[in-house]
C-alpha positions as CSV (number, residue, x, y, z in Angstrom):
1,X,-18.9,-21.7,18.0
2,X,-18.0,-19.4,20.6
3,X,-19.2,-15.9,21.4
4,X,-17.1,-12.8,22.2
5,X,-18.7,-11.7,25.8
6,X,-18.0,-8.4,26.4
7,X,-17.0,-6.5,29.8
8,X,-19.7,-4.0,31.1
9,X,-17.8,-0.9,30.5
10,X,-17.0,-2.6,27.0
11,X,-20.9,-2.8,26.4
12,X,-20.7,0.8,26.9
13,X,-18.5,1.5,24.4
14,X,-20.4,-0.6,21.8
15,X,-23.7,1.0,22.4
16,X,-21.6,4.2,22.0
17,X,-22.0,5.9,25.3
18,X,-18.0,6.7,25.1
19,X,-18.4,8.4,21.3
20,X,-18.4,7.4,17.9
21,X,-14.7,6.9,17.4
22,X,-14.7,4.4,20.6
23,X,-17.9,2.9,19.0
24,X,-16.4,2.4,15.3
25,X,-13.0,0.7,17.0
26,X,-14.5,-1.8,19.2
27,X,-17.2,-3.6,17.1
28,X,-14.6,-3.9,14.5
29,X,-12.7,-5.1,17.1
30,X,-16.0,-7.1,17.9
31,X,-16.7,-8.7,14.5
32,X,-13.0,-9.8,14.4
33,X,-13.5,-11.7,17.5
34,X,-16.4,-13.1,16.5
35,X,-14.8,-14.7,13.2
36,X,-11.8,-15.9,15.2
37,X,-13.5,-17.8,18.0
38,X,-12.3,-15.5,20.5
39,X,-14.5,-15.7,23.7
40,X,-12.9,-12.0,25.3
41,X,-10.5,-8.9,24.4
42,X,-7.6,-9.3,25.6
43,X,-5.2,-5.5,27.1
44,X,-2.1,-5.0,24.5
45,X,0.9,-3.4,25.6
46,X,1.5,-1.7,22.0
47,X,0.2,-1.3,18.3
48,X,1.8,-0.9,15.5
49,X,-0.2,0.7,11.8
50,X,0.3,0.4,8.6
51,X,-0.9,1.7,5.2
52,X,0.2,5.1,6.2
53,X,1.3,6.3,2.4
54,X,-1.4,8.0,1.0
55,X,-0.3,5.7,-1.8
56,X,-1.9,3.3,-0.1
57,X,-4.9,5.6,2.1
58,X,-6.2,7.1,-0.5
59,X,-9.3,9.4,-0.2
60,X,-11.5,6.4,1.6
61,X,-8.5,6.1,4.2
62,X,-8.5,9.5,4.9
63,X,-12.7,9.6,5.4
64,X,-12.0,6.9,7.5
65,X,-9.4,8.5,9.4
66,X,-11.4,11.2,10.0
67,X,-14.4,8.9,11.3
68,X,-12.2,6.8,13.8
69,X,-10.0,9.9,15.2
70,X,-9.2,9.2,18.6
71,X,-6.7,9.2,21.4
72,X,-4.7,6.4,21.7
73,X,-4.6,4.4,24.7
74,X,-1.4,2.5,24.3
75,X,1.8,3.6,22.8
76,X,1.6,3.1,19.0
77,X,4.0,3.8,15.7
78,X,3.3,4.2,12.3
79,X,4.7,2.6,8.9
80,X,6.4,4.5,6.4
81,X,4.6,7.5,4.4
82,X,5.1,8.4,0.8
83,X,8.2,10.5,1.2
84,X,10.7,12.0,3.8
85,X,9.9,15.0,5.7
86,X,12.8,16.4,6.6
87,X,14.2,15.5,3.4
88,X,12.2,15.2,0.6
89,X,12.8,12.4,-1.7
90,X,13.3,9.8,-2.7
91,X,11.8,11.0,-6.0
92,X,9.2,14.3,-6.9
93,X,6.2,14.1,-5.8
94,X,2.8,16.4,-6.7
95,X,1.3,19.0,-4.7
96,X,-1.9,17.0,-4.0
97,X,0.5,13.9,-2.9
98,X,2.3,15.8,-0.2
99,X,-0.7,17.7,1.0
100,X,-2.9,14.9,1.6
101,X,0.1,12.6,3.5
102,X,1.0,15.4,5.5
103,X,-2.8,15.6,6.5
104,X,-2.7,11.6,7.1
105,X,-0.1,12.7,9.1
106,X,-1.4,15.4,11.0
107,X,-4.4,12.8,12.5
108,X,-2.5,10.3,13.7
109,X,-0.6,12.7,15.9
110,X,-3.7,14.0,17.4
111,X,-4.4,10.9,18.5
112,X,-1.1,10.5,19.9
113,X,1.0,8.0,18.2
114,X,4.3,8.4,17.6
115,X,5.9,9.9,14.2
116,X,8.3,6.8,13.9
117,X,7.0,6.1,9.9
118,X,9.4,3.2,10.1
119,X,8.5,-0.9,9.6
120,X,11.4,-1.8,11.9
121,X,9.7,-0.1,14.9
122,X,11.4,-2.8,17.3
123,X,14.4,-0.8,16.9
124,X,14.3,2.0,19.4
125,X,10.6,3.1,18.8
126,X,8.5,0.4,20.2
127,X,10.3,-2.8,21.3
128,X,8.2,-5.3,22.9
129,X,9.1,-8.2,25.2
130,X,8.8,-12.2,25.2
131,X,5.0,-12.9,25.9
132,X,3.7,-9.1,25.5
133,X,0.1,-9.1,24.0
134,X,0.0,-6.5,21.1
135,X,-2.0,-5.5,17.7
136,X,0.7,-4.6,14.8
137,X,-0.1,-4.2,11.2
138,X,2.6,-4.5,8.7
139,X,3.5,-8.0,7.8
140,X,7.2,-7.9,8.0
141,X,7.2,-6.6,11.3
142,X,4.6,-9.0,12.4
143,X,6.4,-11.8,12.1
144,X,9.7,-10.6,12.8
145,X,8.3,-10.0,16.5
146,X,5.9,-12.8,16.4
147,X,9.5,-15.3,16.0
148,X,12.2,-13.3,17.0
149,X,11.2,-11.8,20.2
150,X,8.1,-13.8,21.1
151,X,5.3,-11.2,21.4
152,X,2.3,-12.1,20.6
153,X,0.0,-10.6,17.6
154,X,-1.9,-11.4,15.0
155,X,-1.9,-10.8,11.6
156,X,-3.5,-7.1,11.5
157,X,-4.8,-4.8,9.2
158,X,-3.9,-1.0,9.6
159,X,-7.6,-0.8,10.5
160,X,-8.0,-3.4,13.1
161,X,-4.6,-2.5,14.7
162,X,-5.7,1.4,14.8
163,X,-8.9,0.3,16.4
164,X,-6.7,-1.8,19.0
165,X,-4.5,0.9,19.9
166,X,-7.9,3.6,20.3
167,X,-9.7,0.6,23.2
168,X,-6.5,-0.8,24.1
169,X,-7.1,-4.3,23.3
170,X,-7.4,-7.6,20.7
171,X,-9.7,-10.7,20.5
172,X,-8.0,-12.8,22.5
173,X,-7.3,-16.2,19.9
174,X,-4.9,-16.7,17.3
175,X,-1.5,-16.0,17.5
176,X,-2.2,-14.5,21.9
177,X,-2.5,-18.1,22.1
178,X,0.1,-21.1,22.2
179,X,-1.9,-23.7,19.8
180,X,-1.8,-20.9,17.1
181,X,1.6,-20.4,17.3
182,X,2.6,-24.2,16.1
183,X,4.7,-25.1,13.6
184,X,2.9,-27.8,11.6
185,X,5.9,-28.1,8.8
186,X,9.3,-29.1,9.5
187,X,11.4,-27.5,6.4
188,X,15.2,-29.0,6.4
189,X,17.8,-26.7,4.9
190,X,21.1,-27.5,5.1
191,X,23.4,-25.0,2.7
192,X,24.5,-22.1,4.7
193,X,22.2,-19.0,4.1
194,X,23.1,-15.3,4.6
195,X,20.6,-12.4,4.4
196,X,19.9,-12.4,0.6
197,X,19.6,-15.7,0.7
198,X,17.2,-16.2,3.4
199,X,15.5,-13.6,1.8
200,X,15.3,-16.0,-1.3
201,X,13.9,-18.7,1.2
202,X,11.2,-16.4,2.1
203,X,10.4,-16.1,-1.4
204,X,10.3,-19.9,-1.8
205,X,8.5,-21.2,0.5
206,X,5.9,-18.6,1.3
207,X,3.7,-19.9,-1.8
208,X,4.4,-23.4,-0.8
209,X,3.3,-22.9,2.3
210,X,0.6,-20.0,2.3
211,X,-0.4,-20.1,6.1
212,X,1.6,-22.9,7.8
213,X,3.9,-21.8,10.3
214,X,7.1,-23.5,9.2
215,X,10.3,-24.7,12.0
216,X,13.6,-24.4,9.6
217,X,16.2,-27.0,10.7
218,X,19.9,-26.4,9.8
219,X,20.4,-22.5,10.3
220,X,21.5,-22.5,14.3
221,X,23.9,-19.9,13.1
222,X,21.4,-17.4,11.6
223,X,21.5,-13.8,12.5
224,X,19.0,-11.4,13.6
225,X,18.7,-9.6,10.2
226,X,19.4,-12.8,8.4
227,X,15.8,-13.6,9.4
228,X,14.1,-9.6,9.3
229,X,15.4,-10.8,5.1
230,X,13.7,-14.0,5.4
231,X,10.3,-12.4,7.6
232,X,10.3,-9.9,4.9
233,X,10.4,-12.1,2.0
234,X,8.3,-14.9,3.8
235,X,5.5,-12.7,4.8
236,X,5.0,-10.8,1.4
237,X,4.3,-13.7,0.0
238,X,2.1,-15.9,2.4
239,X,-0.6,-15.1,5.1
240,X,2.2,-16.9,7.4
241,X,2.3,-15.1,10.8
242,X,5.3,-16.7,12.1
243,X,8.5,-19.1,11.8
244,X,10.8,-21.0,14.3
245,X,14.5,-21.6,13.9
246,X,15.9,-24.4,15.8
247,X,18.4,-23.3,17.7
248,X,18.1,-19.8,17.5
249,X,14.4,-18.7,17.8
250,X,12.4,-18.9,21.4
251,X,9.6,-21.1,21.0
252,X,10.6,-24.1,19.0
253,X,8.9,-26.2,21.6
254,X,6.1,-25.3,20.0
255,X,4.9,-27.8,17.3
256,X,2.3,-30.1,16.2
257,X,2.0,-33.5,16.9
258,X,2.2,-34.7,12.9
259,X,4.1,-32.1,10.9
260,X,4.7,-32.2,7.5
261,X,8.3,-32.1,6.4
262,X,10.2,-30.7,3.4
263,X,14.0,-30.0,2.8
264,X,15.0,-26.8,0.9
265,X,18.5,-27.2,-1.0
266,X,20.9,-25.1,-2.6
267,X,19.4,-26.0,-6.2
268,X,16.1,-24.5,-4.8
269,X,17.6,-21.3,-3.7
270,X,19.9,-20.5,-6.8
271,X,17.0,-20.6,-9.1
272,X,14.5,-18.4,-6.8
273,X,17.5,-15.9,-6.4
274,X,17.9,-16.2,-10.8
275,X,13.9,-16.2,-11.2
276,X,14.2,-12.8,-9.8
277,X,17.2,-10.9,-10.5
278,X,17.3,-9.0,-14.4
279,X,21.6,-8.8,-15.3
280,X,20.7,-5.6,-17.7
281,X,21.8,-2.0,-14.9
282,X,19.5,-0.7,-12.9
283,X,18.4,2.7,-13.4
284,X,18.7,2.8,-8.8
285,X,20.3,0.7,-6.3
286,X,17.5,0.4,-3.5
287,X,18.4,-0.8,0.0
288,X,16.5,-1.0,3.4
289,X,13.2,-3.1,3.1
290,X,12.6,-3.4,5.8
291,X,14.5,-0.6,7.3
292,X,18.4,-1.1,7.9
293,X,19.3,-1.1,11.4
294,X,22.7,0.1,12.4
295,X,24.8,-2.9,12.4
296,X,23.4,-2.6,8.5
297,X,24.6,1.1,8.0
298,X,27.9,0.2,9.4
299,X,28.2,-2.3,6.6
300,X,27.6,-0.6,4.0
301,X,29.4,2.5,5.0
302,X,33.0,0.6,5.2
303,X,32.0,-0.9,2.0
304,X,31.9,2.6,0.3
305,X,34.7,4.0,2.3
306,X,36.6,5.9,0.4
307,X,35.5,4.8,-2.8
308,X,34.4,6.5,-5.9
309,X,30.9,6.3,-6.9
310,X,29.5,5.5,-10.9
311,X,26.6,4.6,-12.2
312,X,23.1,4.0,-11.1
313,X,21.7,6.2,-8.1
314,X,22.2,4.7,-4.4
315,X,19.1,4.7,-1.7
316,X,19.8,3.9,1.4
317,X,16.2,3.3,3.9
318,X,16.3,3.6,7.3
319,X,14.2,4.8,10.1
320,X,14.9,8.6,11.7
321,X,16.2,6.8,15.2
322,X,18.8,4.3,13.6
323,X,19.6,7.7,11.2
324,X,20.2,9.8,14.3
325,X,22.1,7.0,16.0
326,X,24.3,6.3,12.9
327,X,25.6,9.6,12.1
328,X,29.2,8.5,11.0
329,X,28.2,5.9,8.7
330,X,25.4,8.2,7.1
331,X,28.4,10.4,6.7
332,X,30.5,7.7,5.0
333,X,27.7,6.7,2.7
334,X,26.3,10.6,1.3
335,X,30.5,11.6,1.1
336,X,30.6,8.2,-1.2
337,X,27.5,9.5,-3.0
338,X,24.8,7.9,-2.0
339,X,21.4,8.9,0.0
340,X,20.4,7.8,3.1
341,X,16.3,8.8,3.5
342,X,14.3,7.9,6.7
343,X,9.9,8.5,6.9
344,X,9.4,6.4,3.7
345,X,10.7,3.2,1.6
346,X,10.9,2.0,-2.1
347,X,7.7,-0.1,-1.6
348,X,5.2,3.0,-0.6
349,X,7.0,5.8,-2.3
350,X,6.1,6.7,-6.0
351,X,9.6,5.3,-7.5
352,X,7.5,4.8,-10.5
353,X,7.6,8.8,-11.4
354,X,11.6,8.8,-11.8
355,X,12.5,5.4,-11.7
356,X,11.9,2.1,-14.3
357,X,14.5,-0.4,-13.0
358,X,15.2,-0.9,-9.2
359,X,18.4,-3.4,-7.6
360,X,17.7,-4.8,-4.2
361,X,18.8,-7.3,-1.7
362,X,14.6,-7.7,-0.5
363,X,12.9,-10.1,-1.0
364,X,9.9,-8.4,-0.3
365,X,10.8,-5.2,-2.7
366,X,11.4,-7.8,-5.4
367,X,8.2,-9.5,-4.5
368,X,6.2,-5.6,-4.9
369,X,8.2,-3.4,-6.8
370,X,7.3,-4.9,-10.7
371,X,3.5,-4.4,-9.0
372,X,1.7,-1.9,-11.0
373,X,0.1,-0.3,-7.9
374,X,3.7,-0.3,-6.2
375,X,6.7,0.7,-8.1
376,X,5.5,-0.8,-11.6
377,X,9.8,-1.7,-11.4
378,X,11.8,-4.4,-13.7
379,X,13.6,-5.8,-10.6
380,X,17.5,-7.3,-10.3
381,X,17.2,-9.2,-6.9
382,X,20.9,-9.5,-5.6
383,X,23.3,-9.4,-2.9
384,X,24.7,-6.0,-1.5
385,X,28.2,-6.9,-3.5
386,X,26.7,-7.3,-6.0
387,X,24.4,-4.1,-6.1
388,X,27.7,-2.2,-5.3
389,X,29.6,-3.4,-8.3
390,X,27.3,-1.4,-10.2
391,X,28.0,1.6,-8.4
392,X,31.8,1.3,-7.0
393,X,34.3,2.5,-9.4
């Protein structure tokens, strides 16, 4: 078994002649190490934190939080909090709610990292390149950049990815290196997919396959947020880290020398998308989980266009970059009706104290909204023409 050595001015910080923040980060950092085989920390160019919500912090989070408060050494964003800022919304929330997320939010930017509150940090915020060592919490994110742009992270916890970003490194084994990055099952689907249902791939396969990094033959014409739906989808419901796509993704060379195969048809797909989507009308229409980009504003704004809205309330999740950047189609959308909310999502936002029923095209909200401890929702999983009917006049 092999033994994380540490660097001399690493020593230092473990016997904590650097402070008790430094001290705290890197023997988690450490113990990590340890139970992955790694043999030396690796330098990251970025990290990425989640379970930022004090939905999700809670009182222990914050204690924590206190403990571990340190400058960061590399640039670092954050997930999504409970609400939005600037905003407010998407629902009420109690005194003691906002005070102790805007105090969450307060120590993270004395430490330095950036008030993205976004889990589509790729776009604009923190975009890292092909081969780029970094520690990212937040599982739809993780894999997204693990397949589609070829960093390199593992699996992180909010905890293990704050520590990363305070030293400025990971335990180098894992996903940093290429024999943990092979696909050992060769998954055939032939039936054209578009974003929902790639997101209902995600949702099949991830308890098939739990941790096995799958290759998917037959989608070379896949789009980029055709597969942030199916890392979304895959990665709520596995430990799985990362995916190939042959012919689209990067490293599809990358495979073991025996892999299992399975083929995914349309059969398989019509009755995950059923399993999961309630006909009775939502009480909201919930879009952007992950975070819409703004190819995905665009959309929806020509869709509404002009149009007269009815019916269930529209919520519209983005980060405060792609809202910025998206100005008309924001426009389109809130003239139509609708609200467009940046800093916070359905998933870590207390839908629950407004809301009992919740339409969406994720696969990952439809995996965590009927969770008691998330949105406690009754869920209709659909397309986005198909949320819109209910709301289009």
């Amino acid at each position: 078994m092999k033994q994380l050595q540490l660097t001399r001015e690493e020593e230092r910080i473990f016997d904590g002649e650097m402070g008790e923040a430094q001290k705290i980060a890197i023997r988690l950092l450490s113990s990590l190490g340890d139970l992955g085989e790694a043999d030396r920390l690796i330098p990251i160019k970025s990290a990425h934190i989640s379970g930022v919500s004090y939905k999700n912090v809670g009182e222990g989070g914050i204690q924590f939080l206190r403990k571990i408060s340190h400058r960061v050494s590399v640039p670092t964003s954050l997930n999504p909090l409970g609400f939005d800022i600037e905003n407010g919304g998407p629902v009420d929330i109690d005194e003691n709610f906002h005070t102790k997320q805007m105090e969450i939010v307060e120590i993270y930017k004395k430490m330095g990292v950036m008030d993205s509150f976004t889990c589509t940090p790729y776009y604009y915020y923190n975009e890292p390149k092909f081969g780029d060592h970094i520690s990212w919490a937040e599982s739809s994110a993780i894999i997204y950049v693990n397949s589609l742009i070829g960093a390199r992270t593992n699996r992180e916890s909010g905890p293990s990815a704050l520590a990363s970003a305070i030293i400025g490194k990971t335990p180098d084994h894992g996903l940093h290196r290429d024999d943990g990055r092979k696909a050992s099952v060769v998954v055939g689907v032939k039936e054209p997919l578009d974003y929902t249902r790639f997101a209902a791939l995600g949702l099949y396969l991830g308890p098939k396959l739990n941790r096995k990094i799958p290759i998917v033959k037959g989608q070379k014409k896949a789009k980029d947020i055709d597969l942030k739906a199916f890392s979304a989808a895959l990665s709520a419901t596995s430990s799985i880290p990362m995916f190939h796509v042959d012919g689209v993704t990067r490293e599809t060379e990358l495979v073991s020398d025996s892999p299992e195969e399975m083929s995914v048809g349309k059969e398989e797909i019509d009755e995950t998308i059923g399993k999961n989507s309630a006909q009775q009308e939502p009480e909201l229409i919930a879009i952007g989980c992950p975070h819409l980009s703004s190819e995905e504003l665009d959309y929806i704004a020509k869709l509404v266009k002009g149009k007269k809205k009815i019916g269930p309330d529209l919520y519209l999740f983005t980060s405060r970059e792609v809202k910025a950047n998206s100005r008309a189609a924001v426009k389109e959308i809130e003239d139509f009706g609708g609200k467009v909310f940046s800093d916070t999502c359905m998933v870590v936002s207390p839908l629950s104290n407004k809301y009992g029923s919740t339409g969406t095209n994720s696969g990952k909200a439809t995996f965590y909204l009927p969770l008691k401890g998330y949105g406690n929702q009754k869920v209709a999983f659909m397309g986005i023409m198909d949320l819109l009917r209910w709301v289009i006049a």
